[in-house]
C-alpha beads as a LAMMPS data file, in Angstrom:
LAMMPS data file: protein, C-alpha beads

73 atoms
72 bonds

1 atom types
1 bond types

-500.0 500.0 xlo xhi
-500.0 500.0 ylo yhi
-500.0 500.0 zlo zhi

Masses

1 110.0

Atoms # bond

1 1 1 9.118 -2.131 -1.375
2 1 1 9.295 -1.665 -5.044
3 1 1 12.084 -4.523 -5.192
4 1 1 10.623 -6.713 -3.234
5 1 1 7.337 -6.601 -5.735
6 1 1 9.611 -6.801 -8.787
7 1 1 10.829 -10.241 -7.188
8 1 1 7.292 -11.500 -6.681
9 1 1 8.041 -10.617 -2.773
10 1 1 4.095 -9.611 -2.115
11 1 1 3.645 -10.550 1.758
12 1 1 7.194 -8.564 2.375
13 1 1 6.602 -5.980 0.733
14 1 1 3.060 -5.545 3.236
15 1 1 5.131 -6.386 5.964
16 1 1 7.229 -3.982 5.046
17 1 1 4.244 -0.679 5.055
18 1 1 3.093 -2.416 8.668
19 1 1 6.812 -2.069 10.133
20 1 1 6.962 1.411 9.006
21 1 1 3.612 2.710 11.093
22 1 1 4.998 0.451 14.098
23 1 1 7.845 2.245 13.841
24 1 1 6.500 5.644 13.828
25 1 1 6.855 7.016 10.070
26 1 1 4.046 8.005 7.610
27 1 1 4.378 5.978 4.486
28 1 1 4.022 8.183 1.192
29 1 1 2.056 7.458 -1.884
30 1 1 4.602 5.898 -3.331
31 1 1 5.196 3.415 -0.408
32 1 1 1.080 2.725 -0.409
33 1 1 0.610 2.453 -4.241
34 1 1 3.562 -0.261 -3.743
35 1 1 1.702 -2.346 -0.719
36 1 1 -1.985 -2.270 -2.692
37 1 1 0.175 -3.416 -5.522
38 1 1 0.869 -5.932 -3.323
39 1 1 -2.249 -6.735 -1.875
40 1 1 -3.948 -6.761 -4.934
41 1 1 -1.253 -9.905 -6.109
42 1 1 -2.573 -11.245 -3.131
43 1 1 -5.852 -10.967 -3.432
44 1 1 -6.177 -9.573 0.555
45 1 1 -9.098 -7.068 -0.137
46 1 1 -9.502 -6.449 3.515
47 1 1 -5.763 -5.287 3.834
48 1 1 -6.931 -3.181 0.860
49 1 1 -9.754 -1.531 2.860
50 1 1 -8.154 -0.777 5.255
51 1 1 -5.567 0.962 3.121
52 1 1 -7.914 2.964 1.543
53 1 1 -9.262 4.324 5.315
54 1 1 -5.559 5.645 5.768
55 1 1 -5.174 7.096 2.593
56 1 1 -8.825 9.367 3.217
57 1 1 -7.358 9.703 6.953
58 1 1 -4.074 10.855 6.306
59 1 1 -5.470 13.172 2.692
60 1 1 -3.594 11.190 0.427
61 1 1 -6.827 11.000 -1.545
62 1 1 -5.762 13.465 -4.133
63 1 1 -2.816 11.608 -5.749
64 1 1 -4.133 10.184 -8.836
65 1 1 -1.145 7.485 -8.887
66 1 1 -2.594 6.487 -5.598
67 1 1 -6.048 6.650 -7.128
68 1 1 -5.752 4.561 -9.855
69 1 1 -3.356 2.084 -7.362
70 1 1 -6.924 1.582 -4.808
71 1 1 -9.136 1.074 -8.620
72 1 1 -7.001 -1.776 -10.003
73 1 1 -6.878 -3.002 -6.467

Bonds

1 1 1 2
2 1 2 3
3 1 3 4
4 1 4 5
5 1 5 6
6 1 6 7
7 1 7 8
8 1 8 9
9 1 9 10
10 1 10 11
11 1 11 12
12 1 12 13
13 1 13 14
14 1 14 15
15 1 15 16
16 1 16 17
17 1 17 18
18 1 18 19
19 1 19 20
20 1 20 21
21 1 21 22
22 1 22 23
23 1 23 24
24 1 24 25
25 1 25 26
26 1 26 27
27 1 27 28
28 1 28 29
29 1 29 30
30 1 30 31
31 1 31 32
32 1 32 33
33 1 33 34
34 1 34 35
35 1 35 36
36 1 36 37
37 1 37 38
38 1 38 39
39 1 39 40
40 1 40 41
41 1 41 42
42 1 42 43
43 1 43 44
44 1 44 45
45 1 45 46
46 1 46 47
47 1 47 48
48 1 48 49
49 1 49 50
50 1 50 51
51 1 51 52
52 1 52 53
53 1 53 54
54 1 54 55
55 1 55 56
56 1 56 57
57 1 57 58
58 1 58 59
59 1 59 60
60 1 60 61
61 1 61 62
62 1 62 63
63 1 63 64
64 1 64 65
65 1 65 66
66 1 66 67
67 1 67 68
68 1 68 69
69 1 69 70
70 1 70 71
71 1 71 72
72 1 72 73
């Protein structure tokens, strides 16, 4: 996900978090601070939102890289 920002890839790089969950596999911090890195580009807020549910849901919350990631956002 991380190259695919670096290339100005944004919508991949949330397609990329979606196919993950379809598939069956928990993303990690680092794969979420990458997709509201790339939401934020886009300006999709609502993607965003919904990001931030996971994150509480799944108890992500206390990863401060993931914490400043849903601020900037």
């Amino acid at each position: 996900m991380s190259g695919h920002l670096a290339c100005g890839l944004y919508q991949e790089a949330v397609s990329i978090l979606w196919k993950m969950q379809n598939a069956g596999f928990k993303p990690n911090s680092g794969s979420i601070t990458s997709a509201l890195q790339a939401i934020s580009e886009l300006e999709q807020f609502s993607f965003g939102k919904e990001i931030h549910c996971f994150v509480i849901r799944s108890g992500l919350d206390y990863d401060p890289h993931l914490g400043a990631s849903l601020l900037d956002m």
